[in-house]
MARDOTI-982478 format. One record per atom (N, C-alpha, C): residue number from 1; x, y, z; residue in one letter; atom name. Coordinates in nm, 2 decimals. Atoms other than C-alpha are relative to their C-alpha. Layout:
N
+-----+--------+--------+--------+--------+-------+
| num |     px |     py |     pz | residu | atome |
+-----+--------+--------+--------+--------+-------+
| NUM |      X |      Y |      Z |      A |    CA |
...
+-----+--------+--------+--------+--------+-------+
***
This chain:
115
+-----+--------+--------+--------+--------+-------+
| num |     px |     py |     pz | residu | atome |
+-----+--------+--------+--------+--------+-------+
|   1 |  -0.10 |  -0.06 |   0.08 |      X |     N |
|   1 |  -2.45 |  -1.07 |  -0.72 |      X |    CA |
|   1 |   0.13 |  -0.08 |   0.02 |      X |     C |
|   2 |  -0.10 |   0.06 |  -0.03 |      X |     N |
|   2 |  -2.17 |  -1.28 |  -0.76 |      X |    CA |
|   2 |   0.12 |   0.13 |   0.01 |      X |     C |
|   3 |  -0.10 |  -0.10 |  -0.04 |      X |     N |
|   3 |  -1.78 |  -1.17 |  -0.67 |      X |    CA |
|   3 |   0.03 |   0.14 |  -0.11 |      X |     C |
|   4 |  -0.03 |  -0.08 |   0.12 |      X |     N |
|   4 |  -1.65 |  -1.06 |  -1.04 |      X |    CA |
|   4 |  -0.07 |   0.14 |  -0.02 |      X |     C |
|   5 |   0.17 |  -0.10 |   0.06 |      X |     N |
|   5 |  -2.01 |  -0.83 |  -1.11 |      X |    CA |
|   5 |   0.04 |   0.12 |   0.11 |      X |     C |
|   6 |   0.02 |  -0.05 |  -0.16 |      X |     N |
|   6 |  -1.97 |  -0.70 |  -0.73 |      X |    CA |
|   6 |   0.14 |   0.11 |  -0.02 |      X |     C |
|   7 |  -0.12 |  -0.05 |   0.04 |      X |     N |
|   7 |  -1.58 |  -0.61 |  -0.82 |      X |    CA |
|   7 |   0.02 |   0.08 |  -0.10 |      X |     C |
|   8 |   0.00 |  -0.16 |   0.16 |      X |     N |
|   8 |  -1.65 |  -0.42 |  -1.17 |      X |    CA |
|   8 |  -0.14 |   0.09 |   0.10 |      X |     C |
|   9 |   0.09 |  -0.13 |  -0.05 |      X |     N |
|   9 |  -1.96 |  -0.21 |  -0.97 |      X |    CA |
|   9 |   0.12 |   0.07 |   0.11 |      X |     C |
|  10 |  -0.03 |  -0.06 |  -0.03 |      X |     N |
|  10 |  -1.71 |  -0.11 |  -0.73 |      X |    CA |
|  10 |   0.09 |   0.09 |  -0.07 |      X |     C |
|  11 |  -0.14 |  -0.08 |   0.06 |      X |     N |
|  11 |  -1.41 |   0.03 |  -0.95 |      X |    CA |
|  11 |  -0.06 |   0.12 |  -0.11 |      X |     C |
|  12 |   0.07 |  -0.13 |   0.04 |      X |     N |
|  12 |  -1.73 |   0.30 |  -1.08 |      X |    CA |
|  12 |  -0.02 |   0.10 |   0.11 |      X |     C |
|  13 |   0.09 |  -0.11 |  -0.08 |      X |     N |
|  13 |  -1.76 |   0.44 |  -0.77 |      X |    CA |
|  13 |   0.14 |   0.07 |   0.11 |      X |     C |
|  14 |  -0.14 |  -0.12 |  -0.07 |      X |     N |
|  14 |  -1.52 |   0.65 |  -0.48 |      X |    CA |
|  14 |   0.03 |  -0.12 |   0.08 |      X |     C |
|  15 |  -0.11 |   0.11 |  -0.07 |      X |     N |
|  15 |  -1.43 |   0.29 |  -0.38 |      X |    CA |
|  15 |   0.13 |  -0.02 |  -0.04 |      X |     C |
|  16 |  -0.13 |   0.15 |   0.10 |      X |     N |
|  16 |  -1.19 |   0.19 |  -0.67 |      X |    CA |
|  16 |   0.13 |   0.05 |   0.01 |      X |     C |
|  17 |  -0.10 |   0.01 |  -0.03 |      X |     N |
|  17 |  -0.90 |   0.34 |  -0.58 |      X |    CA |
|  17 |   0.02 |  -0.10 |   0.14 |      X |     C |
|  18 |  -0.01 |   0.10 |  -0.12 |      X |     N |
|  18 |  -0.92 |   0.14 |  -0.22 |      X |    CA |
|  18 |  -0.05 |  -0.17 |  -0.02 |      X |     C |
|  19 |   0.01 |   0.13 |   0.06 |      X |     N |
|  19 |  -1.09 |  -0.19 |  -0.39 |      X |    CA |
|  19 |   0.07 |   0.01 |  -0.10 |      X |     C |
|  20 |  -0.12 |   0.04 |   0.10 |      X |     N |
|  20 |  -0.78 |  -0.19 |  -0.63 |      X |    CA |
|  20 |   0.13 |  -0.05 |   0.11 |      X |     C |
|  21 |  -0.09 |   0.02 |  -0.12 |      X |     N |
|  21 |  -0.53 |  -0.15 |  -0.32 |      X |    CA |
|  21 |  -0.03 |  -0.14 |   0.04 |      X |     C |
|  22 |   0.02 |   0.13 |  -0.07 |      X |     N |
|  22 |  -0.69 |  -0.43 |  -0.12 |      X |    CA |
|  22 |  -0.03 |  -0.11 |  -0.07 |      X |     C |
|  23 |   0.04 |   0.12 |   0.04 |      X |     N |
|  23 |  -0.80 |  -0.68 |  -0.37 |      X |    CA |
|  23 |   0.13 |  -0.05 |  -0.04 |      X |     C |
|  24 |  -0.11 |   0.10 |   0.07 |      X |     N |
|  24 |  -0.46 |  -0.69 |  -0.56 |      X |    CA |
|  24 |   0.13 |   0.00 |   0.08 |      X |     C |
|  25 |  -0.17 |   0.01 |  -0.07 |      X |     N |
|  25 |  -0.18 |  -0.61 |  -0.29 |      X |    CA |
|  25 |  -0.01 |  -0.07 |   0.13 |      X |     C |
|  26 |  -0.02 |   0.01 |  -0.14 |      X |     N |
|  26 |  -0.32 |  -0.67 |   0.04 |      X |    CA |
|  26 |  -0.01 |  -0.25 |   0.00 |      X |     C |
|  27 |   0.04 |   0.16 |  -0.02 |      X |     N |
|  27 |  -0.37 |  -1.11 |  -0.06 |      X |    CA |
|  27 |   0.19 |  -0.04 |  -0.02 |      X |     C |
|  28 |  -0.10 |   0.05 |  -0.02 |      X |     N |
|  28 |  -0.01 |  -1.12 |  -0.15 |      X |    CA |
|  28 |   0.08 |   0.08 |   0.14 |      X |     C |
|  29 |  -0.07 |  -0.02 |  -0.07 |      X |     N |
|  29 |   0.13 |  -0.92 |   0.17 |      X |    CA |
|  29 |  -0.05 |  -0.14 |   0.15 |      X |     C |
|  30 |   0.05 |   0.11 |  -0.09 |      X |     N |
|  30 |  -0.10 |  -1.16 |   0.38 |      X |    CA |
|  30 |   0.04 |  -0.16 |  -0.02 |      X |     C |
|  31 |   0.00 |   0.09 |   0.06 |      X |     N |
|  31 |   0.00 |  -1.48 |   0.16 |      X |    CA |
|  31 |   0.21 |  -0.04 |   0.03 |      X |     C |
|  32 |  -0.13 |   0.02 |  -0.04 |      X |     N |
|  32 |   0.35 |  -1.43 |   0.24 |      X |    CA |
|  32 |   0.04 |   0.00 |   0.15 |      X |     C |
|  33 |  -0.02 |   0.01 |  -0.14 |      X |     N |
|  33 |   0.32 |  -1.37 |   0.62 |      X |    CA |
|  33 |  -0.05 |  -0.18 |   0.03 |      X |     C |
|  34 |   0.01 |   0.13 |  -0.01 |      X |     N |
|  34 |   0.17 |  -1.75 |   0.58 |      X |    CA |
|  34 |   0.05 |  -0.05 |  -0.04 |      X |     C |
|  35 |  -0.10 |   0.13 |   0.04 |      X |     N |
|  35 |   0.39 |  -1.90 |   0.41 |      X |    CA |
|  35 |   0.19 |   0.01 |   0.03 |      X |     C |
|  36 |  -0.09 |  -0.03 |  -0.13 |      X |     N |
|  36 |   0.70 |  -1.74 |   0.60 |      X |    CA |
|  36 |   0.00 |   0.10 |   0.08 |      X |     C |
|  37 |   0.04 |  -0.08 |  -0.12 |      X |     N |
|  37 |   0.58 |  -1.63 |   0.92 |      X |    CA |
|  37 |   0.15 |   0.01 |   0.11 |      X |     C |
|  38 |  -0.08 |   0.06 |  -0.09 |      X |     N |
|  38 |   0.93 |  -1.74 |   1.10 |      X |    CA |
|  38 |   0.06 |   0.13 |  -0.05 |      X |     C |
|  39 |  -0.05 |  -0.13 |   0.09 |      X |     N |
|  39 |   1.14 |  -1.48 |   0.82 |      X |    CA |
|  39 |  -0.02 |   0.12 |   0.03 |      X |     C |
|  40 |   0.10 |  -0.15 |  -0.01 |      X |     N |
|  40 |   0.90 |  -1.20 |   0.85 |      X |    CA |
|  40 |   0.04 |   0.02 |   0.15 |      X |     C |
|  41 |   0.00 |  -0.09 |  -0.13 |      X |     N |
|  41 |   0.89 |  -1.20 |   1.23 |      X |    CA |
|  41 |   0.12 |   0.02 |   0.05 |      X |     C |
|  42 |  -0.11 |   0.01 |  -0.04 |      X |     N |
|  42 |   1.26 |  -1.26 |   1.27 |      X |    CA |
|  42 |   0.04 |   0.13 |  -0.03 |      X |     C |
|  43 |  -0.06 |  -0.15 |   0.07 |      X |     N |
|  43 |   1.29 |  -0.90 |   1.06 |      X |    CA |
|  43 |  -0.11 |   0.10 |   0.00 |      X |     C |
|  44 |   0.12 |  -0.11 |   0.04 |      X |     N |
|  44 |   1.00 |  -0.72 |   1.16 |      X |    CA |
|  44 |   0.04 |   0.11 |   0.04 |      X |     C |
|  45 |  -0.05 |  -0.13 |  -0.01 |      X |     N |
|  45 |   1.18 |  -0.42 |   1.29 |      X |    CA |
|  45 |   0.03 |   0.05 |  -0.13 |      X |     C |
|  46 |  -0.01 |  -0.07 |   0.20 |      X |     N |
|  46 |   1.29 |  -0.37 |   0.88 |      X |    CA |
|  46 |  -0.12 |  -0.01 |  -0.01 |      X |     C |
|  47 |   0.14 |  -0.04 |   0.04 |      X |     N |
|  47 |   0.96 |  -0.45 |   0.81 |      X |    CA |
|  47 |  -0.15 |   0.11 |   0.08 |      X |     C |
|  48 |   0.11 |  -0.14 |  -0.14 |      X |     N |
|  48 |   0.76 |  -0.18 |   1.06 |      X |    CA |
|  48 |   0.10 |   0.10 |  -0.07 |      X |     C |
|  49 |  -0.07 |  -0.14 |  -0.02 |      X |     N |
|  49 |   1.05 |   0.10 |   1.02 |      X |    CA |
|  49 |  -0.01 |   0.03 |  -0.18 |      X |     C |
|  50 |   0.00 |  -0.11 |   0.13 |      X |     N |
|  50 |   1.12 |   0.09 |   0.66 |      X |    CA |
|  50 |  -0.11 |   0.04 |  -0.12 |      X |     C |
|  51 |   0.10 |  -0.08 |   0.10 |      X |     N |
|  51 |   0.79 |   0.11 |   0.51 |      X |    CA |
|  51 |  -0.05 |   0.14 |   0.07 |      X |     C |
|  52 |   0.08 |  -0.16 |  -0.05 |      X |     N |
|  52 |   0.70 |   0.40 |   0.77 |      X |    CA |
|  52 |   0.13 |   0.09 |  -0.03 |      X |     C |
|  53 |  -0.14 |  -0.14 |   0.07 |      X |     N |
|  53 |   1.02 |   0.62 |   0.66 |      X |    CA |
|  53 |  -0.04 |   0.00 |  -0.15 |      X |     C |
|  54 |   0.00 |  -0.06 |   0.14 |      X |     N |
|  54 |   0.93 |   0.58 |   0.29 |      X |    CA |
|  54 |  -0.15 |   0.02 |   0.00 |      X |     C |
|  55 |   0.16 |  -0.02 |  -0.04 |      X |     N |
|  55 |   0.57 |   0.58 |   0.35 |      X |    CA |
|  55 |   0.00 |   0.18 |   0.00 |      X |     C |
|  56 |   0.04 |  -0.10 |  -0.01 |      X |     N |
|  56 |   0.58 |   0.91 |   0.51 |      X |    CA |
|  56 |   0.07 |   0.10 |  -0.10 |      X |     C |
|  57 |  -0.08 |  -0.11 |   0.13 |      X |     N |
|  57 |   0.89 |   1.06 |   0.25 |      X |    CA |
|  57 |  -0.09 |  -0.02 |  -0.11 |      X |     C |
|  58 |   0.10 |   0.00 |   0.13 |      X |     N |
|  58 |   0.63 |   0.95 |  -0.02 |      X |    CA |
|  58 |  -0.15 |   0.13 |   0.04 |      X |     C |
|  59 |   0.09 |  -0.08 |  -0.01 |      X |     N |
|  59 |   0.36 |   1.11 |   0.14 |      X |    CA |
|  59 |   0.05 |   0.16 |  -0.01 |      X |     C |
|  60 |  -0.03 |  -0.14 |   0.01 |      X |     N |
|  60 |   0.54 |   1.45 |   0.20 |      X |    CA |
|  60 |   0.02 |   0.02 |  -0.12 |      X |     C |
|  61 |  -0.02 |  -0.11 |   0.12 |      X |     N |
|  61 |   0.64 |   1.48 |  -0.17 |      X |    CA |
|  61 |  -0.14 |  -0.04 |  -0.10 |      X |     C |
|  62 |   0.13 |  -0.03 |   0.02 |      X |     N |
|  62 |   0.27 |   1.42 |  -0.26 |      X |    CA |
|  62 |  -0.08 |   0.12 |   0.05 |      X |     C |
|  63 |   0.07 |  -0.13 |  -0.08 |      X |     N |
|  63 |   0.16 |   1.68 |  -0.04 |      X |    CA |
|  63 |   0.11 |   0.14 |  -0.07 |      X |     C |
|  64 |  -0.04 |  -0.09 |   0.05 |      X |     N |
|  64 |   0.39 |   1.89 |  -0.22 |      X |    CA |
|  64 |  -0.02 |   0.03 |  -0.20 |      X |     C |
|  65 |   0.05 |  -0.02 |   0.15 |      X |     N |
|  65 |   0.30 |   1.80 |  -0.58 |      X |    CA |
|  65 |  -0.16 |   0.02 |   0.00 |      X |     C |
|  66 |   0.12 |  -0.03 |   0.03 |      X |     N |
|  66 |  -0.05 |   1.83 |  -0.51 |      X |    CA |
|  66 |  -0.01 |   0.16 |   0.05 |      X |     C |
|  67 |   0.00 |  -0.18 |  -0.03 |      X |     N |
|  67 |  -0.03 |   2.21 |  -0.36 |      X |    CA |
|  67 |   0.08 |   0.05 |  -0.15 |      X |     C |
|  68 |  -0.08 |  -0.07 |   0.07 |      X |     N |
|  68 |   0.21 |   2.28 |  -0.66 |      X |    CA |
|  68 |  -0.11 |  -0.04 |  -0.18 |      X |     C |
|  69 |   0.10 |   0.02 |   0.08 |      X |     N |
|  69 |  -0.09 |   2.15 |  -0.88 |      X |    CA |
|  69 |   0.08 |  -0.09 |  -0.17 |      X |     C |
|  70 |  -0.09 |   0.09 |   0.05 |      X |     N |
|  70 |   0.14 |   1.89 |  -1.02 |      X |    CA |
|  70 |  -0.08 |  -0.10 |  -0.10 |      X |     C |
|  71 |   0.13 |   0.09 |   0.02 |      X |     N |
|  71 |  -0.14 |   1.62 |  -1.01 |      X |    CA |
|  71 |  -0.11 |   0.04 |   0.06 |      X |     C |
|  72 |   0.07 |   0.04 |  -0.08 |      X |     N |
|  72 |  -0.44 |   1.56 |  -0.84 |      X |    CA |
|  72 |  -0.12 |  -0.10 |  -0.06 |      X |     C |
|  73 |   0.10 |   0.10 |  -0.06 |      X |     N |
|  73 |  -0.72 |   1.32 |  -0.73 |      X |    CA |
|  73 |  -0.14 |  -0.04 |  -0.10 |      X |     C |
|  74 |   0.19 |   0.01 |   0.09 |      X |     N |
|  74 |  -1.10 |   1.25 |  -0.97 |      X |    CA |
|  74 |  -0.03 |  -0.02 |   0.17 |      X |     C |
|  75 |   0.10 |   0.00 |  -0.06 |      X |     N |
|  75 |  -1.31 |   1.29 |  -0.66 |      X |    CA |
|  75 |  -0.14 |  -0.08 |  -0.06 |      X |     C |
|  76 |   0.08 |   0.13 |   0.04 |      X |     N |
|  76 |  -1.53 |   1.03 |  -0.82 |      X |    CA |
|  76 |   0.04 |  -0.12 |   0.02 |      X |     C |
|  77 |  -0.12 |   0.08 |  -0.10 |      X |     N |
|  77 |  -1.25 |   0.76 |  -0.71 |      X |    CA |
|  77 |   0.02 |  -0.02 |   0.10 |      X |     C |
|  78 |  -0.09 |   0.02 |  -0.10 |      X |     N |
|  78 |  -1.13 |   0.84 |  -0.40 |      X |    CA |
|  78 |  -0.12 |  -0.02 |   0.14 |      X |     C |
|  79 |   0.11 |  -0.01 |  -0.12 |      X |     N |
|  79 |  -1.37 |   0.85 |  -0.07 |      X |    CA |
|  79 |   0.01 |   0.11 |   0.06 |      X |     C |
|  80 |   0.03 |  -0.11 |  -0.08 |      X |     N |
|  80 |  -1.29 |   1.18 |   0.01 |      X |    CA |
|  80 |   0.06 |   0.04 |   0.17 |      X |     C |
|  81 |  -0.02 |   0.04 |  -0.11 |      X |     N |
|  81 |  -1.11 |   1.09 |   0.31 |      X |    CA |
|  81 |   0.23 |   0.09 |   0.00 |      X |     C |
|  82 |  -0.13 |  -0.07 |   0.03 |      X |     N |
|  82 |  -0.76 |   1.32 |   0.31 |      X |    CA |
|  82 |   0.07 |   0.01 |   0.15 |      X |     C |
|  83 |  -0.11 |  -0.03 |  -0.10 |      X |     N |
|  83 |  -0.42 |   1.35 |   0.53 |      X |    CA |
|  83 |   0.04 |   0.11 |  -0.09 |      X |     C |
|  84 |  -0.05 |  -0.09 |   0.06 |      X |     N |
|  84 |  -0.26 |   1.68 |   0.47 |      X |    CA |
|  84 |  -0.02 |   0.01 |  -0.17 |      X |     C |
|  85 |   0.05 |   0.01 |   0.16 |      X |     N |
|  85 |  -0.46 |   1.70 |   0.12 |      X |    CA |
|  85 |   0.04 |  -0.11 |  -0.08 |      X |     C |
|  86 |  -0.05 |   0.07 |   0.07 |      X |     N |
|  86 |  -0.31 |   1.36 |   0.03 |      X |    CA |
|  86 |  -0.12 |  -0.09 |   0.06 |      X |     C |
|  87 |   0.10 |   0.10 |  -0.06 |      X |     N |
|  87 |  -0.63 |   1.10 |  -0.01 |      X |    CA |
|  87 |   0.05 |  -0.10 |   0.04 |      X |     C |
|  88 |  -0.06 |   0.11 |  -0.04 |      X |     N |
|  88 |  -0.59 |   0.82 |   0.24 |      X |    CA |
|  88 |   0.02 |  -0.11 |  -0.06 |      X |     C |
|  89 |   0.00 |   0.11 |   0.08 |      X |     N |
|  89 |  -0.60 |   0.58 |  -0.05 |      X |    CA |
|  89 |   0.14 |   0.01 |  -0.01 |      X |     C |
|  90 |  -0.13 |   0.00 |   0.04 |      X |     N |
|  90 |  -0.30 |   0.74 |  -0.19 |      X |    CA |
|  90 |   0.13 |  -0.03 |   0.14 |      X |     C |
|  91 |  -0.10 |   0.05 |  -0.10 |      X |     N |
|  91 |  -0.13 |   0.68 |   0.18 |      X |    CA |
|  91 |   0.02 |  -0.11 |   0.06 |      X |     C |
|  92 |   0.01 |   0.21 |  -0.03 |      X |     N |
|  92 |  -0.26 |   0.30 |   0.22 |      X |    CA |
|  92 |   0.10 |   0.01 |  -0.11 |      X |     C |
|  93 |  -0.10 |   0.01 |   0.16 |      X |     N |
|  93 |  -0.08 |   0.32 |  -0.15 |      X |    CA |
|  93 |   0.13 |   0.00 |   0.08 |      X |     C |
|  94 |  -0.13 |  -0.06 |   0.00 |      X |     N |
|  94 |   0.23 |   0.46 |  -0.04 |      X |    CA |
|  94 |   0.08 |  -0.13 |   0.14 |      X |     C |
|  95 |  -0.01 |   0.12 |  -0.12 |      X |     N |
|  95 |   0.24 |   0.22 |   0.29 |      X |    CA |
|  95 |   0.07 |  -0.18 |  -0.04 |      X |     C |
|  96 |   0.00 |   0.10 |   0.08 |      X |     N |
|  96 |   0.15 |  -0.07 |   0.10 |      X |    CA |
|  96 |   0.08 |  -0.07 |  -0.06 |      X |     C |
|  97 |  -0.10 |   0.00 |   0.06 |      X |     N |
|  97 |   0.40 |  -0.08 |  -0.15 |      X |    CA |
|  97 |   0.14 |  -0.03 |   0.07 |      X |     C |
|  98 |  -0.10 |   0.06 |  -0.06 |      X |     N |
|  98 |   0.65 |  -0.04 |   0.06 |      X |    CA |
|  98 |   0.02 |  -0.07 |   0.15 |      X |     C |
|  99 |  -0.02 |   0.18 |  -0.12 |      X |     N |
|  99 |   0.56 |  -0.31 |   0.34 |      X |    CA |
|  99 |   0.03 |  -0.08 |  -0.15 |      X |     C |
| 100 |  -0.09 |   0.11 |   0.11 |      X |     N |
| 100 |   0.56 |  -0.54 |  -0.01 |      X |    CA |
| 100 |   0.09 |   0.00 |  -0.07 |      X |     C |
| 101 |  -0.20 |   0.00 |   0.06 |      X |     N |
| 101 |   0.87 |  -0.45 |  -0.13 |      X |    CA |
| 101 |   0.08 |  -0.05 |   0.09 |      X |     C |
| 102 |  -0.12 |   0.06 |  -0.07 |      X |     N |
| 102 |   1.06 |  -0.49 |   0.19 |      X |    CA |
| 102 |   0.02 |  -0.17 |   0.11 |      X |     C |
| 103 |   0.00 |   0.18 |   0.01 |      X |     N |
| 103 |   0.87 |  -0.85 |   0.26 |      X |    CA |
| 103 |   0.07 |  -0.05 |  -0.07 |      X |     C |
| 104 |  -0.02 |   0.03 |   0.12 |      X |     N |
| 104 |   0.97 |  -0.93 |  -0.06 |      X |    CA |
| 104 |   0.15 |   0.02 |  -0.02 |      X |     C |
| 105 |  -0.10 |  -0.05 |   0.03 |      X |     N |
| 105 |   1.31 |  -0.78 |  -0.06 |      X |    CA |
| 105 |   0.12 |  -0.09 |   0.15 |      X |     C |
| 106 |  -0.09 |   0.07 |  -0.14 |      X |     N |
| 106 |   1.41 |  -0.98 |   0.31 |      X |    CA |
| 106 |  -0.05 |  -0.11 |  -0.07 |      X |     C |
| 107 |   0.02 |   0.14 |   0.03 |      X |     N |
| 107 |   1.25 |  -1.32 |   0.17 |      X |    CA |
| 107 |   0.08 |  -0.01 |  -0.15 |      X |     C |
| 108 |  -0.09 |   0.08 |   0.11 |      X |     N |
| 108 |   1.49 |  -1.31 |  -0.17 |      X |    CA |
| 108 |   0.14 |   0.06 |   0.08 |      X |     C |
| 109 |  -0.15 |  -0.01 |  -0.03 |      X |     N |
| 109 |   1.80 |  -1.23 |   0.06 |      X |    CA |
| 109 |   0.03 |  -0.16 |   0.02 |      X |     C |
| 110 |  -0.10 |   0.10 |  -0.01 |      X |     N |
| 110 |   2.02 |  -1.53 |   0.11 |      X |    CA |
| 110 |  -0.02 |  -0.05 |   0.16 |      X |     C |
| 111 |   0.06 |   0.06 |  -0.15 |      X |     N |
| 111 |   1.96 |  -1.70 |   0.46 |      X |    CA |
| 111 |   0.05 |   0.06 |   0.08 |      X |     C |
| 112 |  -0.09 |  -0.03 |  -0.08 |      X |     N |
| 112 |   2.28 |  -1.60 |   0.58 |      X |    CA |
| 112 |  -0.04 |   0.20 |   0.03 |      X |     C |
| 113 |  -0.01 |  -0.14 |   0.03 |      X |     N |
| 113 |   2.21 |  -1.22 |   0.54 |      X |    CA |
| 113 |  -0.15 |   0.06 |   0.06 |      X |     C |
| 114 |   0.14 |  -0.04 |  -0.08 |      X |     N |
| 114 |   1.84 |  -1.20 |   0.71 |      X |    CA |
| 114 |   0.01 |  -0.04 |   0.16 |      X |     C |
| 115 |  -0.03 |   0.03 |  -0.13 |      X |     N |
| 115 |   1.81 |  -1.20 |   1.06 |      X |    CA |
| 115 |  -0.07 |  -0.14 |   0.08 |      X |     C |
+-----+--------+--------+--------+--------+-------+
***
């Protein structure tokens, strides 16, 4: 089974929220720690602190929209694998995002202005 074939069977099953995550976000957060690894580590305190402060404020107001039956989940999707009723997909999600925003957000600052 080649890759492509292998890649459409997963996104039918309670992978494809997590093989969506890692196929399309995690090559650019990795792609950028190689191509400025000096940037990144010069500011990794921003990059550690402020994805885990919006991370976890994302997670709490999911955990609130899902008790308030706001949204929720297809259980044919997800792996069934939950933090305070929010599936871990949706908290790699929430993580995710914002580690690649705030890579992304120190490598278009100006030289002078990153540490």
């Amino acid at each position: 089974m080649n890759f492509p074939q292998m890649y459409i069977d997963l996104l039918a099953t309670q992978w494809s929220y997590l093989t969506h995550l890692l196929v399309w976000m995690l090559p650019i957060v990795i792609l950028q720690w190689v191509a400025f690894p000096k940037i990144l580590w010069r500011n990794k305190k921003a990059i550690a602190l402020a994805p885990l402060i919006l991370g976890t404020y994302l997670i709490i107001t999911d955990v609130i929209a899902i008790k308030l039956n706001i949204w929720h989940f297809s259980e044919d999707l997800i792996l069934g694998i939950n933090f305070l009723g929010v599936p871990v997909e949706e908290c790699i999600f929430f993580f995710l995002t914002a580690l690649l925003v705030t890579q992304s957000f120190i490598l278009f600052l100006p030289a002078q202005q990153r540490h």
